[in-house]
C-alpha positions as CSV (number, residue, x, y, z in Angstrom):
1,X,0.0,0.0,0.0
2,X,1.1,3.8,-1.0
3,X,2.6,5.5,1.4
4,X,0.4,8.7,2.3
5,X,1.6,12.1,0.8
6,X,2.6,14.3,3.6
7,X,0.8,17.7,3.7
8,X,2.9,20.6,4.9
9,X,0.9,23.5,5.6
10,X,2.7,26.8,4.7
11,X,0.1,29.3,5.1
12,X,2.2,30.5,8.6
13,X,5.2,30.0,7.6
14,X,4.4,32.3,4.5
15,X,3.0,34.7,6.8
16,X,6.1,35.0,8.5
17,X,8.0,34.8,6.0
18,X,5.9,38.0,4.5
19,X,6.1,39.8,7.2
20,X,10.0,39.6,7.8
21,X,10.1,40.5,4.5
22,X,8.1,44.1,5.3
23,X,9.7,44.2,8.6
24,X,13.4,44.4,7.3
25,X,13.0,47.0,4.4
26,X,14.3,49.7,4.6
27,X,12.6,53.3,4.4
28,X,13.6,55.5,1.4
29,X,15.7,57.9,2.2
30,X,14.8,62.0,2.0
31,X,16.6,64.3,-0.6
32,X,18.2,67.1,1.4
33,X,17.2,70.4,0.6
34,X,20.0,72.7,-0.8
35,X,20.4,75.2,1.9
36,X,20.4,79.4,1.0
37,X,24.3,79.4,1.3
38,X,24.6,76.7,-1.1
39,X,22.1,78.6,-3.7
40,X,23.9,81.6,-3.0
41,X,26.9,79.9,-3.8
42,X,26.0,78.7,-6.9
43,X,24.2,81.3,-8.4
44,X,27.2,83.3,-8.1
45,X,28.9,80.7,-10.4
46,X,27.7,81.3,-12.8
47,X,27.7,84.5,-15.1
48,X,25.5,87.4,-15.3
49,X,23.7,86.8,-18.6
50,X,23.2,83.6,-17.2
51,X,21.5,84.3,-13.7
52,X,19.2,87.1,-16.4
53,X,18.2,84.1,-18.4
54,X,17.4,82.3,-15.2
55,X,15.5,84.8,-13.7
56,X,13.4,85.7,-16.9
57,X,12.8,81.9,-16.9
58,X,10.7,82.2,-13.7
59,X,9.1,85.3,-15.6
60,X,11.0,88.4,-14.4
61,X,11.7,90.2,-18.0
62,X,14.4,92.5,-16.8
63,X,17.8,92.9,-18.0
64,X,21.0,94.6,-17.0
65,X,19.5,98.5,-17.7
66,X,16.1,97.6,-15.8
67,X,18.1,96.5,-12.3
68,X,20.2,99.3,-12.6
69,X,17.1,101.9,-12.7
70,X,15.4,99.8,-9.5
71,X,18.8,100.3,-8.0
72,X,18.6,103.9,-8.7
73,X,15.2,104.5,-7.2
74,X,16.3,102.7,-3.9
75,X,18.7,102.2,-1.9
76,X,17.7,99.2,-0.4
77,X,18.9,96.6,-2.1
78,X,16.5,93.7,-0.5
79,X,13.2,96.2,-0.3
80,X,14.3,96.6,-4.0
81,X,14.6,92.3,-4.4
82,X,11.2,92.1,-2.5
83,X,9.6,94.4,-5.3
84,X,10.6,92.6,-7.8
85,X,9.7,89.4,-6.1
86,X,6.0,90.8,-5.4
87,X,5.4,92.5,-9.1
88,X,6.6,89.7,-11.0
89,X,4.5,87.2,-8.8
90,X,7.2,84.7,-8.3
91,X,7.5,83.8,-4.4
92,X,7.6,80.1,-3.7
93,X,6.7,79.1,-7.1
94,X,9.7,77.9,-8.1
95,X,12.6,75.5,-6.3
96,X,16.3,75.5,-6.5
97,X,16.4,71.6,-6.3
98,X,14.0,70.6,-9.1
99,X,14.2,73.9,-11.2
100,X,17.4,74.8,-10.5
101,X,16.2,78.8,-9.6
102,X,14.0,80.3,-7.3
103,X,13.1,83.9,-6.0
104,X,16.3,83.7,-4.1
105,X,18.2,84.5,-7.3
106,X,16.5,87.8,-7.8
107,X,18.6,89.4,-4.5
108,X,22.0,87.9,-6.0
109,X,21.8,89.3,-9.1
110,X,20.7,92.8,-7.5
111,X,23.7,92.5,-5.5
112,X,26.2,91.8,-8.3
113,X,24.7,94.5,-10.1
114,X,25.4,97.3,-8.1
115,X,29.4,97.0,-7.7
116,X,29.4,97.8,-11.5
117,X,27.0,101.2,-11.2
118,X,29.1,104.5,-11.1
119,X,26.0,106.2,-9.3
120,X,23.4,104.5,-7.2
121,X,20.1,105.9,-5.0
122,X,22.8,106.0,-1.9
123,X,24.6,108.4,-3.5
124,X,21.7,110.8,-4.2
125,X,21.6,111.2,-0.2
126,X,23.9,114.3,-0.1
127,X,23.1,115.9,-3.3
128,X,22.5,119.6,-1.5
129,X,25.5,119.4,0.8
130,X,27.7,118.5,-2.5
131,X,26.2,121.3,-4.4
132,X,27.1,123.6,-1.6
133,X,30.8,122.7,-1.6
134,X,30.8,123.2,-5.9
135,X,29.7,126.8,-5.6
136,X,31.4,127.8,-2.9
137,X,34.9,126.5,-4.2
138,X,37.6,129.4,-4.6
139,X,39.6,128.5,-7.5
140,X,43.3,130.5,-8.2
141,X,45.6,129.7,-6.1
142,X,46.4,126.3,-6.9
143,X,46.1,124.9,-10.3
144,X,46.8,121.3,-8.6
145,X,43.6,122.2,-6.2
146,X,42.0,123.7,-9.1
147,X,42.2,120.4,-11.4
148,X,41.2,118.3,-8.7
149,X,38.1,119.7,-7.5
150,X,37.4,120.1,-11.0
151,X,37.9,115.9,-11.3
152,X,35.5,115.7,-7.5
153,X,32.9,118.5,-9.1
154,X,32.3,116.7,-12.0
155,X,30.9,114.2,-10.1
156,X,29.0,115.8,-8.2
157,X,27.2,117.4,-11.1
158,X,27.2,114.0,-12.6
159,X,24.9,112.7,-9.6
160,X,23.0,115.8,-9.6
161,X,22.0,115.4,-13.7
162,X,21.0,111.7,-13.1
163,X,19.2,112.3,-10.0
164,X,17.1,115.1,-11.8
165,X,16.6,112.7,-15.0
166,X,15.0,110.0,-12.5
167,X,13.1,112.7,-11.1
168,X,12.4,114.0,-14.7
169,X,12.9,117.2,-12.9
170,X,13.2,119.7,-15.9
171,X,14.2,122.8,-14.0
172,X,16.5,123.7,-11.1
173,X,13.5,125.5,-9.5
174,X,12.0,122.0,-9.1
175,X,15.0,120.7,-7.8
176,X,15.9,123.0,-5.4
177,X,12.2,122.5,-4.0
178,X,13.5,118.7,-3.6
179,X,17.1,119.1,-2.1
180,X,16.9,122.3,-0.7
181,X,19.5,123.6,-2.6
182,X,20.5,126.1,-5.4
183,X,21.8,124.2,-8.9
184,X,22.0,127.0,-10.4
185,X,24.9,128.5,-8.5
186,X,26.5,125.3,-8.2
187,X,26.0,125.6,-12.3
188,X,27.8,129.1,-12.9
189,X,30.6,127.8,-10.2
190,X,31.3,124.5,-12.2
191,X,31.2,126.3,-15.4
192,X,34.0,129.1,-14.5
193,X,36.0,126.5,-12.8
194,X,35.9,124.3,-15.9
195,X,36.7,127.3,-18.0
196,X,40.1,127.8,-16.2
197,X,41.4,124.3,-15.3
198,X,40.4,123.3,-19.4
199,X,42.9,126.0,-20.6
200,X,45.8,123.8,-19.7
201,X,44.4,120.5,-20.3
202,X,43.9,118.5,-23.8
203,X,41.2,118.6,-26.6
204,X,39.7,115.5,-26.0
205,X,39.1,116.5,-22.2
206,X,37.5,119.4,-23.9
207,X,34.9,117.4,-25.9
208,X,34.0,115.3,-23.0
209,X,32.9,118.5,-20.5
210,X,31.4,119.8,-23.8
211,X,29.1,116.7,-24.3
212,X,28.8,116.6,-20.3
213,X,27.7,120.5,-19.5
214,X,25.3,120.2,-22.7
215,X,23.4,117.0,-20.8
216,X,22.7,119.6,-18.6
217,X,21.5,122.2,-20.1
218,X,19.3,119.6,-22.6
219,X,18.0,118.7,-18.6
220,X,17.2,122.0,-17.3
221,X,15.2,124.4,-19.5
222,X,16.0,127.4,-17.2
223,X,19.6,126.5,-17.4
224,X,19.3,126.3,-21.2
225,X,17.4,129.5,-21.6
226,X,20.0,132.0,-19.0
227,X,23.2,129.8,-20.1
228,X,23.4,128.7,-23.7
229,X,25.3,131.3,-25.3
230,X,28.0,131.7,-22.8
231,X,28.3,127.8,-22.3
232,X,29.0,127.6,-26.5
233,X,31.3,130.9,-26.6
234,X,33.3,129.3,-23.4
235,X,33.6,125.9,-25.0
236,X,34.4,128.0,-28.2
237,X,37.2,129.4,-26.6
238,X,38.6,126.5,-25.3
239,X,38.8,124.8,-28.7
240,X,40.5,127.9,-30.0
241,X,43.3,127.9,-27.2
242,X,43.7,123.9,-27.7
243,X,44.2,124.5,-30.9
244,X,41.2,123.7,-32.6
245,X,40.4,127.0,-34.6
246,X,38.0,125.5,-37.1
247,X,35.8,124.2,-34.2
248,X,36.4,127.1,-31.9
249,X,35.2,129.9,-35.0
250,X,32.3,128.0,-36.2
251,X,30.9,127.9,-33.0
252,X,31.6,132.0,-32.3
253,X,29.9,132.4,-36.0
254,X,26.5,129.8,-34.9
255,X,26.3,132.5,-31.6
256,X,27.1,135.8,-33.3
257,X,24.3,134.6,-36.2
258,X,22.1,134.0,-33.9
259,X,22.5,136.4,-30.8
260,X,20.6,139.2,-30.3
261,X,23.4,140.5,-28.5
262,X,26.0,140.7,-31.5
263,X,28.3,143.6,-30.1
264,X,29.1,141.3,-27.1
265,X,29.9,138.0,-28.6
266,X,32.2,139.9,-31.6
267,X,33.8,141.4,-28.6
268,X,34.4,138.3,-26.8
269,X,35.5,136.6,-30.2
270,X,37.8,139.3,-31.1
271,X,39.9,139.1,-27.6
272,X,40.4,135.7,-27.4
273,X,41.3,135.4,-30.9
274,X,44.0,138.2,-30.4
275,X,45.9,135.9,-28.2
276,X,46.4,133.5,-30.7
277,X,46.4,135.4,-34.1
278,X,46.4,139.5,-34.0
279,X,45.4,139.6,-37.4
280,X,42.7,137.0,-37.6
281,X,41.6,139.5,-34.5
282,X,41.2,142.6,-36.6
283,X,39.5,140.7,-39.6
284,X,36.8,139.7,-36.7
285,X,36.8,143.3,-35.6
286,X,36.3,144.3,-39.3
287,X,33.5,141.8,-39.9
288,X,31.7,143.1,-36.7
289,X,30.9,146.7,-38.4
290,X,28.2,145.3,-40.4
291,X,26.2,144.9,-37.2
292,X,27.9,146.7,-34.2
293,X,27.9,150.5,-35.7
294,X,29.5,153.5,-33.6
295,X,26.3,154.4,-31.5
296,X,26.6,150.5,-29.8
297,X,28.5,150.5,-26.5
298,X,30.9,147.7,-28.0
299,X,32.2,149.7,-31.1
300,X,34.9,151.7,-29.6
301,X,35.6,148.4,-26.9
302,X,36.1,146.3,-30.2
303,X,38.8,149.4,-31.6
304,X,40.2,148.6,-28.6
305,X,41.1,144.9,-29.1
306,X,43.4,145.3,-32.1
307,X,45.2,149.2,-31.2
């Protein structure tokens, strides 16, 4: 007879063998968050154009021009990040570990930005105590003085033309009622220091305060209105004693066409030209008959240049 099959029963033992099974596996582990440093870190990697790309990837359509004007309106560079932030709708939408940016990004880049600005809103803070030291300069005694207040001045008016162009302040009036201080003198002080230091120094030092002191009278229609004609016959002048007599006499012909005031810019024209050519003078004296006649305060004062 057979021998009977033995039944094993594994139902337990497969129990415990299931639940061995969950009891001895293991929990998956948690991805670490990268931590602010770290983002910091590595946004600073990488280059500028690159963190611009990144940023207008989480929808902030700004560029290099665009931070620099927000830095220029504030001086606080995260109130500044924050507004950005809040405009462009971005916090906590984005993460560094799966998109590789996030709202973080936007204070780095403001931060890199403003080492490269020559003027930011911090520097706008003593605009009226600057002014005051400009006009109240004396220039003469030391031409090494003289050429380097002229260097610190320029700035000064530099700060004071961009401040008024974020302002869109188009007359000093309006920015004196802002500072509490007078551009105007500040103006006529930088201008007649200009004049004198300019004498001694190079023509293409002369084109740049030419280009510069025109910014500002495009800027301030006051300015422009009490100032033009003297700004072009100074500038005229210098380009005559640099050298530059083409330049220098078709300037003193575009004033003395269009001047009311003919007697005075022939005169002016006429002296400074004596220094450098006596005859040229007299031809100028000569030419200024057909308007200046003997009745006019400046005939006899125009003799005068050439005797």
């Amino acid at each position: 007879m057979p021998a009977k099959k033995k039944v094993v029963d594994v139902s337990d033992s497969a129990v415990i063998i299931e639940k061995k099974e969950a009891s001895t596996k293991k929990p998956a582990k948690k991805v670490k968050k990268a931590t602010k440093a770290v983002k910091v870190a590595q946004y600073n990697n990488f280059a500028l154009d690159t963190c611009f790309e990144m940023a207008r990837a989480m929808g902030v359509q700004m560029g290099y021009h665009e931070y620099t004007q927000a830095l220029l309106e504030e001086k606080d560079v995260k109130k500044v990040a924050k507004g950005i932030i809040k405009k462009y709708d971005i916090a906590k939408k984005f993460s560094f570990d799966e998109d590789g940016y996030d709202e973080d990004l936007i204070l780095v880049i403001l931060e890199r930005v403003l080492p490269t600005m020559e003027i930011t809103a911090s520097d706008f803070d003593s605009i009226a105590e600057d002014l005051k030291t400009v006009e109240e300069y004396k220039a003469g005694e030391d031409a090494s003085a003289d050429n380097e207040q002229y260097k610190k001045d320029f700035e000064i008016m530099k700060r004071m033309l961009m401040y008024s162009q974020r302002k869109g302040y188009k007359t000093v009036k309006e920015l004196k009622k802002a500072v509490h201080a007078d551009a105007k003198d500040a103006f006529k002080a930088f201008t007649k220091l200009a004049y004198d230091v300019l004498k001694n120094w190079t023509i293409a030092d002369v084109k740049y305060y030419e280009g510069f002191v025109y910014s500002i009278l495009s800027q301030f229609n006051d300015l422009y209105e009490d100032y033009e004609e003297k700004i072009i016959m100074d500038i005229s002048d210098l380009y005559l004693l640099r050298g530059d007599l083409e330049k220098g006499k078709r300037d003193y012909q575009y004033v003395i066409r269009e001047t009311k005031n003919k007697g005075k810019a022939y005169l002016r024209f006429a002296t400074i030209y004596k220094d450098i050519d006596v005859e040229g003078a007299a031809e100028i004296v000569e030419a200024s008959k057909r308007y200046v006649k003997e009745d006019s305060k400046y005939f006899e004062k125009l003799q005068n240049v050439i005797k």
